[in-house]
Gaussian input, Z-matrix of N, CA and C with variables (Angstrom, degrees):
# hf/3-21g

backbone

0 1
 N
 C     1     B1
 C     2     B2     1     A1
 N     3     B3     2     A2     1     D1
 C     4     B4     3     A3     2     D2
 C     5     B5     4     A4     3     D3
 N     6     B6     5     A5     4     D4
 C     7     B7     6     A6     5     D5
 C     8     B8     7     A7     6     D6
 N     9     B9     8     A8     7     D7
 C    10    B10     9     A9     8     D8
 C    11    B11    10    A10     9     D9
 N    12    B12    11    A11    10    D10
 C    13    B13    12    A12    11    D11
 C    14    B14    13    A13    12    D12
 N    15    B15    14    A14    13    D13
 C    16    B16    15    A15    14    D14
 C    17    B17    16    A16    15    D15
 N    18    B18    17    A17    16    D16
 C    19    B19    18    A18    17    D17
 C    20    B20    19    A19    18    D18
 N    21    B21    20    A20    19    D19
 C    22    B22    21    A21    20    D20
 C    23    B23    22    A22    21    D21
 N    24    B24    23    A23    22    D22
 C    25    B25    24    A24    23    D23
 C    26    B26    25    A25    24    D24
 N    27    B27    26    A26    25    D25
 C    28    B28    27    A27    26    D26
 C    29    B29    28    A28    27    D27
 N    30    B30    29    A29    28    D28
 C    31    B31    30    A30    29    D29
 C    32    B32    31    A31    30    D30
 N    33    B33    32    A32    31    D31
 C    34    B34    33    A33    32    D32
 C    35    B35    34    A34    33    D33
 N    36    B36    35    A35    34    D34
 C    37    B37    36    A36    35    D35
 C    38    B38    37    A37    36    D36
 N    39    B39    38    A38    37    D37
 C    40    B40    39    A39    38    D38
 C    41    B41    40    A40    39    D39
 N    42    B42    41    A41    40    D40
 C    43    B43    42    A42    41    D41
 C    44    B44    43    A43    42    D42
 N    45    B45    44    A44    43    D43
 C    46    B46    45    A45    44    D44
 C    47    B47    46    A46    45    D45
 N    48    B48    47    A47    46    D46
 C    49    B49    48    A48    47    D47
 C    50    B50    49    A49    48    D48
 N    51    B51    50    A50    49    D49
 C    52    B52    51    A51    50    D50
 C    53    B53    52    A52    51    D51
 N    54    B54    53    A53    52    D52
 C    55    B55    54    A54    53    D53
 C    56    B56    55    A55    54    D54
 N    57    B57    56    A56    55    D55
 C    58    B58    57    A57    56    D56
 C    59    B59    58    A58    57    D57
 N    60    B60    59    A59    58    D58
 C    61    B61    60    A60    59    D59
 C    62    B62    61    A61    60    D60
 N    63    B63    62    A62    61    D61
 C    64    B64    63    A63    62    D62
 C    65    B65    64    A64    63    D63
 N    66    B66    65    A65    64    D64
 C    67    B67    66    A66    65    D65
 C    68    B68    67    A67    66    D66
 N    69    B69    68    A68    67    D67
 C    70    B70    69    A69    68    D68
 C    71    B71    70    A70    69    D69
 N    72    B72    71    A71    70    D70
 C    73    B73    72    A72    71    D71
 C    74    B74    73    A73    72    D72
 N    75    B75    74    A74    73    D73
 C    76    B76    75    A75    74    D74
 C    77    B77    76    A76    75    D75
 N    78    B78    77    A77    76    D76
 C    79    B79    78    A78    77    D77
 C    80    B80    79    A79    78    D78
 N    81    B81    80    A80    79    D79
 C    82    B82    81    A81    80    D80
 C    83    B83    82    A82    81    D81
 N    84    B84    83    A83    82    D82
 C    85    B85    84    A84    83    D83
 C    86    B86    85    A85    84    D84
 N    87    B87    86    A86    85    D85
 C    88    B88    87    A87    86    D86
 C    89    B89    88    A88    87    D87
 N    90    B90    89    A89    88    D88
 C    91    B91    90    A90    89    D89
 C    92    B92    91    A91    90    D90
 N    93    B93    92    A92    91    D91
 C    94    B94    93    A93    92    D92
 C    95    B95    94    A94    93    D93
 N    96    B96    95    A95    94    D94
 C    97    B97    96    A96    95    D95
 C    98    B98    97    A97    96    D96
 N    99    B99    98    A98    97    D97
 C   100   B100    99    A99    98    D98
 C   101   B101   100   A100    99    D99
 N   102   B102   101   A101   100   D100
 C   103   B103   102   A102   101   D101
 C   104   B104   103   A103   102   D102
 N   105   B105   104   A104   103   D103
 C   106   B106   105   A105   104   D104
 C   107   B107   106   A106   105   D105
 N   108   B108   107   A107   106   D106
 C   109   B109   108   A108   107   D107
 C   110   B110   109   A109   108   D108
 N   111   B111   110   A110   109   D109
 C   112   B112   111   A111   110   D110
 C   113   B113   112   A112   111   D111
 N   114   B114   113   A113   112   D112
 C   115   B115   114   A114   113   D113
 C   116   B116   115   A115   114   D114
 N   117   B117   116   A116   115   D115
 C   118   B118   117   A117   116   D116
 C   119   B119   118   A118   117   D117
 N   120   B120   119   A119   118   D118
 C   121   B121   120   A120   119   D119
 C   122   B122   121   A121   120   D120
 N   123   B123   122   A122   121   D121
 C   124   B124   123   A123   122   D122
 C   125   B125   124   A124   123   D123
 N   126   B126   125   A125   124   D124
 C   127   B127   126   A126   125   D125
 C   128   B128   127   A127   126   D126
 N   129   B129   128   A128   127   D127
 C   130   B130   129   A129   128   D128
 C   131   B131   130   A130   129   D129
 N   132   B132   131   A131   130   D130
 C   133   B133   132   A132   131   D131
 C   134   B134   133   A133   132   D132
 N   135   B135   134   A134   133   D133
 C   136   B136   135   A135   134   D134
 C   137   B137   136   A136   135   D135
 N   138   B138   137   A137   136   D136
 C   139   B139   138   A138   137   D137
 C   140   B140   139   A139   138   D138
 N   141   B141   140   A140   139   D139
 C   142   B142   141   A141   140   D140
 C   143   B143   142   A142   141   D141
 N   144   B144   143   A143   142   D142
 C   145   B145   144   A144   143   D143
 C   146   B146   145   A145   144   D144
 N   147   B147   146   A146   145   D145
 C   148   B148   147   A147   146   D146
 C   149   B149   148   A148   147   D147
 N   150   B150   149   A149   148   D148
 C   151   B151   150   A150   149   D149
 C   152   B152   151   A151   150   D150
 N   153   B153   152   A152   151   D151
 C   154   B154   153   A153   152   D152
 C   155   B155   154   A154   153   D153
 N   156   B156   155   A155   154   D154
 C   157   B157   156   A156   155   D155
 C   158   B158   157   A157   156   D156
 N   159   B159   158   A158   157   D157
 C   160   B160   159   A159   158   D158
 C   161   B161   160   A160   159   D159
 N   162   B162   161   A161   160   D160
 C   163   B163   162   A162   161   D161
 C   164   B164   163   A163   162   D162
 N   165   B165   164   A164   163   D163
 C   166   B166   165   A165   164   D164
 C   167   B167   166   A166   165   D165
 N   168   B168   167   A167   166   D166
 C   169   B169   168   A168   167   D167
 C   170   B170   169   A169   168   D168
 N   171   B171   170   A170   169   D169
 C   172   B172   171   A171   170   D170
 C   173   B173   172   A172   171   D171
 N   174   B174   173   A173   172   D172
 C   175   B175   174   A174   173   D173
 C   176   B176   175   A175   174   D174
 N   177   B177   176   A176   175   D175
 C   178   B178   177   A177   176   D176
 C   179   B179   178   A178   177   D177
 N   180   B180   179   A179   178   D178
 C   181   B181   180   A180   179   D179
 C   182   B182   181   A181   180   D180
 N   183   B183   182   A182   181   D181
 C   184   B184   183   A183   182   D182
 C   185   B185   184   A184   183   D183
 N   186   B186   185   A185   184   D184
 C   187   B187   186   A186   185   D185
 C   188   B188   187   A187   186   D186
 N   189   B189   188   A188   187   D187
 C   190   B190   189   A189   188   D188
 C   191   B191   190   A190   189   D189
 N   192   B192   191   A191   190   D190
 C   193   B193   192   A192   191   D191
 C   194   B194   193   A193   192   D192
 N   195   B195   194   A194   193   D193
 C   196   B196   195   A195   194   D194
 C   197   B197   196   A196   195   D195
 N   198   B198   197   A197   196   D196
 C   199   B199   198   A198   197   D197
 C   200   B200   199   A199   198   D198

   B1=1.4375
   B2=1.5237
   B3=0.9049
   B4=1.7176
   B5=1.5407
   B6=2.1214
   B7=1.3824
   B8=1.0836
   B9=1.9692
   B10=1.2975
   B11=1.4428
   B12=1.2796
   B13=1.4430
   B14=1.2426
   B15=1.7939
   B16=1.2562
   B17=1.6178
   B18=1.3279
   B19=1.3714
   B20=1.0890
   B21=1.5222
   B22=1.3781
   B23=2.0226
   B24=0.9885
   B25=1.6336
   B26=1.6717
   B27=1.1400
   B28=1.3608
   B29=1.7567
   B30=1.2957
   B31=1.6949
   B32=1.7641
   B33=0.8124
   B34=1.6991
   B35=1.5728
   B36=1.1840
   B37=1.1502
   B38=2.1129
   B39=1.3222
   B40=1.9357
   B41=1.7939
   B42=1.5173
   B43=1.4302
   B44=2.3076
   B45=1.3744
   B46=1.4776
   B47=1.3981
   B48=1.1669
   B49=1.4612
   B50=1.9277
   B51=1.2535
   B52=1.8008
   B53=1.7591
   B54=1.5516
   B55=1.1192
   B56=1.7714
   B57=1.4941
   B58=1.4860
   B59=1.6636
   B60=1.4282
   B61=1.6523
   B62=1.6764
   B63=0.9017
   B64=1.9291
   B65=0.8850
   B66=1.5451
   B67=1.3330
   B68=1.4126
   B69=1.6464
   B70=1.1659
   B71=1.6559
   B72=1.2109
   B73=1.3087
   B74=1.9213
   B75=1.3574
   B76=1.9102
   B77=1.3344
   B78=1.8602
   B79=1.1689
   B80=1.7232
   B81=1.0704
   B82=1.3441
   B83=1.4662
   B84=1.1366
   B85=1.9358
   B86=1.7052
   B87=1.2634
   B88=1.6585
   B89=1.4671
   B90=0.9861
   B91=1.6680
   B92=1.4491
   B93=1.7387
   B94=1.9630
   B95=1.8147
   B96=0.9403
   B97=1.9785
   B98=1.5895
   B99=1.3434
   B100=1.5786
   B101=1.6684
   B102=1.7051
   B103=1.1029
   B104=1.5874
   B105=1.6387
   B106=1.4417
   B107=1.5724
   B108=1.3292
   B109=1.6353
   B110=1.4198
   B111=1.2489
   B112=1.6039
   B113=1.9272
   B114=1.3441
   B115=1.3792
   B116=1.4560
   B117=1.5723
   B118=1.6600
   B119=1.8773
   B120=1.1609
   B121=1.4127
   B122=1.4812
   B123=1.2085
   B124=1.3620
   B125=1.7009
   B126=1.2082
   B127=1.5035
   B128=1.2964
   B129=1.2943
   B130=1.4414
   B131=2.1789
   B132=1.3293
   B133=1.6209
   B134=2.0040
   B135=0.7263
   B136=1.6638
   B137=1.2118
   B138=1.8975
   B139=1.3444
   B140=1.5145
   B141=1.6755
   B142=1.0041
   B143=1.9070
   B144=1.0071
   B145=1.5921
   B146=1.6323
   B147=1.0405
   B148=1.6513
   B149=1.6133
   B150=1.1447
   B151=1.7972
   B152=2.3470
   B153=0.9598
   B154=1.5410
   B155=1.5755
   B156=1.2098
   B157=1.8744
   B158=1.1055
   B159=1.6216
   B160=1.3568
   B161=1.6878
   B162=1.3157
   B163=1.3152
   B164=1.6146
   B165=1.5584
   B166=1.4482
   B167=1.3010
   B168=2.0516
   B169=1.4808
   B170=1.2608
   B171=1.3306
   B172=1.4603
   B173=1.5714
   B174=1.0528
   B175=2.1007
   B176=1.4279
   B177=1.6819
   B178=1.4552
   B179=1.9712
   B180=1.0786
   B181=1.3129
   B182=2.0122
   B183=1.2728
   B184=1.3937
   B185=1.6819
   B186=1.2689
   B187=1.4693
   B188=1.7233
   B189=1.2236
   B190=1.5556
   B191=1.7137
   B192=1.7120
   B193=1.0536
   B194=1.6663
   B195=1.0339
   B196=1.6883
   B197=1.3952
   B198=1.3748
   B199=1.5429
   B200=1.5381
   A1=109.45
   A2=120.82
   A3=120.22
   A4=116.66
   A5=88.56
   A6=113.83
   A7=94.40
   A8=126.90
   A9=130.24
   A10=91.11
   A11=113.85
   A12=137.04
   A13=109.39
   A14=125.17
   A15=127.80
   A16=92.00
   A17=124.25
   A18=117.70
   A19=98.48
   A20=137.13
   A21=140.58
   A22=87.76
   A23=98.79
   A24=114.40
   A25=98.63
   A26=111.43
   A27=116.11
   A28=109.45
   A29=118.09
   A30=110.02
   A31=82.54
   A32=137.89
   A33=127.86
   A34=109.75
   A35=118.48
   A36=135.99
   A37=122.86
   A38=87.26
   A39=63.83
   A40=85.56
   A41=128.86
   A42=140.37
   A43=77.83
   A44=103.12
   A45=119.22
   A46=120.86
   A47=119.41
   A48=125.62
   A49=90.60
   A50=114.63
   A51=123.42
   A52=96.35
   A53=98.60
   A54=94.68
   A55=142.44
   A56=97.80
   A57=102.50
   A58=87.55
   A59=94.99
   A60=128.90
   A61=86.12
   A62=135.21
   A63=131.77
   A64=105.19
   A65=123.93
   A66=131.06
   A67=103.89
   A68=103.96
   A69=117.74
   A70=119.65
   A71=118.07
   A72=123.04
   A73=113.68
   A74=91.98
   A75=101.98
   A76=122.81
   A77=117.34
   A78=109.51
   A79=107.32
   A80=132.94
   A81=100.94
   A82=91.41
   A83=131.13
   A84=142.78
   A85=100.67
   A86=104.41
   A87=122.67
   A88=109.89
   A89=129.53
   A90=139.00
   A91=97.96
   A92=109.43
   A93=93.51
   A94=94.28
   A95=108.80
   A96=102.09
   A97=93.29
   A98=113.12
   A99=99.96
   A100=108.20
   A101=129.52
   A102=112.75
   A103=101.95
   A104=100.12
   A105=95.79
   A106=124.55
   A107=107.77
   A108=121.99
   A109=120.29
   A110=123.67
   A111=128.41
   A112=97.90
   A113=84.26
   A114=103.96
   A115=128.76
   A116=109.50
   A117=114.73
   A118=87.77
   A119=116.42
   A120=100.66
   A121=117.77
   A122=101.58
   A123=142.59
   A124=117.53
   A125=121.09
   A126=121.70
   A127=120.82
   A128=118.20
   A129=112.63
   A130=103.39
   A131=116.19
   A132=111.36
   A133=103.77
   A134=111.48
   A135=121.37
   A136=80.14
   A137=103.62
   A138=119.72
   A139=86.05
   A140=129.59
   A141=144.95
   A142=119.10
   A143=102.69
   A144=94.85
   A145=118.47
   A146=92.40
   A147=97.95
   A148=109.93
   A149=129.78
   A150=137.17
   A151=79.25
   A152=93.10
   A153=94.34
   A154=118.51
   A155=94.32
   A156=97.86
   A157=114.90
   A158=124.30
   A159=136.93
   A160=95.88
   A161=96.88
   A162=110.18
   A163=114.18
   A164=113.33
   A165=132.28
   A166=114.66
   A167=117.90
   A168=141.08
   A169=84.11
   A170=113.03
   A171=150.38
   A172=90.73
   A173=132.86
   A174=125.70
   A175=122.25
   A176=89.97
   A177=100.94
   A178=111.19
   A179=100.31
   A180=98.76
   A181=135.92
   A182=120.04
   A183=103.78
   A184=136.99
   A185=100.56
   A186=122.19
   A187=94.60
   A188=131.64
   A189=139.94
   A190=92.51
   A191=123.91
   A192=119.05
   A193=97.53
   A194=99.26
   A195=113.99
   A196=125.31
   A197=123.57
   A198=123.02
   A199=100.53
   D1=123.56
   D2=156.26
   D3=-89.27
   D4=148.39
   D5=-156.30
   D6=-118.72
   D7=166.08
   D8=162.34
   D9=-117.71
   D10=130.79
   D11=172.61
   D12=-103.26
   D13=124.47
   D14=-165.68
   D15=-115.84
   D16=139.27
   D17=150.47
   D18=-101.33
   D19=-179.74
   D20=-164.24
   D21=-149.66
   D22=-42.76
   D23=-175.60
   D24=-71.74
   D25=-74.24
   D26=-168.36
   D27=-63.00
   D28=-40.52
   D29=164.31
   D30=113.60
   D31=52.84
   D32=-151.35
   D33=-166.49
   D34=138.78
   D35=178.69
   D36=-133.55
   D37=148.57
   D38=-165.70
   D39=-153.49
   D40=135.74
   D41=-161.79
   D42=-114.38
   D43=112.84
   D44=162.32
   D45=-119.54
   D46=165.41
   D47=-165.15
   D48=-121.11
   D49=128.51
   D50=-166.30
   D51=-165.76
   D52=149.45
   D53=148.63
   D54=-76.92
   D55=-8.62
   D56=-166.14
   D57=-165.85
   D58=161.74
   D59=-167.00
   D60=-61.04
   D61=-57.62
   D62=176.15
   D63=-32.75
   D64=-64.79
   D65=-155.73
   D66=-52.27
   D67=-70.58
   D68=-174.41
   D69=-36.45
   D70=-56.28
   D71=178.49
   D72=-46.36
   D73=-57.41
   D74=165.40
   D75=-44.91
   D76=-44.31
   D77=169.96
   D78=-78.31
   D79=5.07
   D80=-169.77
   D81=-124.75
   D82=-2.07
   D83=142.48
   D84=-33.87
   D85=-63.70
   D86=-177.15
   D87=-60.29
   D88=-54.72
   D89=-165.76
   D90=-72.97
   D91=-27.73
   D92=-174.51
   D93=-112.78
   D94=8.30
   D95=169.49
   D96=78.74
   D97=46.59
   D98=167.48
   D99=-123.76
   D100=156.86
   D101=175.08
   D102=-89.10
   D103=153.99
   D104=175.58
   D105=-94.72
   D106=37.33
   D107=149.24
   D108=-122.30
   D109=9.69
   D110=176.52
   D111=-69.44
   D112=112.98
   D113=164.20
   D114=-24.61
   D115=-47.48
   D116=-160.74
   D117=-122.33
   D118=19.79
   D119=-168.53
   D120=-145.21
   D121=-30.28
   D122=-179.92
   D123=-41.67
   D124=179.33
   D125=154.68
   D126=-56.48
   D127=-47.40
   D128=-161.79
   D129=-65.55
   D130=-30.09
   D131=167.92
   D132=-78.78
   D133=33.31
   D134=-171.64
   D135=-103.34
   D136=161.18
   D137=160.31
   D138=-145.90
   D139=163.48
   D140=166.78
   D141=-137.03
   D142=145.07
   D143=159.30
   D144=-168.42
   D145=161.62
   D146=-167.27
   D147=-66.56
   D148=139.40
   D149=-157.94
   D150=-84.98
   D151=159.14
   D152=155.45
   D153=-134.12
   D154=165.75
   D155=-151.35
   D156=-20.56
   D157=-56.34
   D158=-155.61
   D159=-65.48
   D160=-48.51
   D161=-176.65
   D162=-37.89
   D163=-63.51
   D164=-170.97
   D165=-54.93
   D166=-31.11
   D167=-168.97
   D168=-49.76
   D169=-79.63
   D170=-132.21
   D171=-77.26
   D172=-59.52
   D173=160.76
   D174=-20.83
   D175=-54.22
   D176=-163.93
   D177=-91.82
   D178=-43.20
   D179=137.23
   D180=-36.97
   D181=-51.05
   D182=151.12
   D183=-92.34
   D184=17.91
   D185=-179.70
   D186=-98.80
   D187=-25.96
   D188=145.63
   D189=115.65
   D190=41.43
   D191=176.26
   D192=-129.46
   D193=136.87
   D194=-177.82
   D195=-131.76
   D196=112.05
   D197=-145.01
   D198=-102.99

């Protein structure tokens, strides 16, 4: 499933592929060089949520894959 991961702290947004809202946040800790227990930076100021269909088209579609 793909997630949209919000930092609010970091100013940043990042579209990951996870099974679950955790995941997602962990991979996108990794992709911006943050640990995912840093207090002010971390997962816990993360938000995640699941893309919905239309949503996912339109990703994968500018990722240059078309199903």
């Amino acid at each position: 499933m793909l997630y949209k991961v919000t930092s609010y702290m970091l100013e940043q947004e990042a579209v990951v592929e996870a099974r679950d809202s955790a995941q997602a946040k962990r991979k996108a800790c990794k992709l911006w060089g943050v640990s995912p227990s840093d207090r002010w930076h971390g997962i816990s100021t993360m938000t995640a949520r699941r893309l919905t269909e239309e949503e996912r088209r339109e990703e994968l579609r500018k990722w240059g894959i078309e199903e």
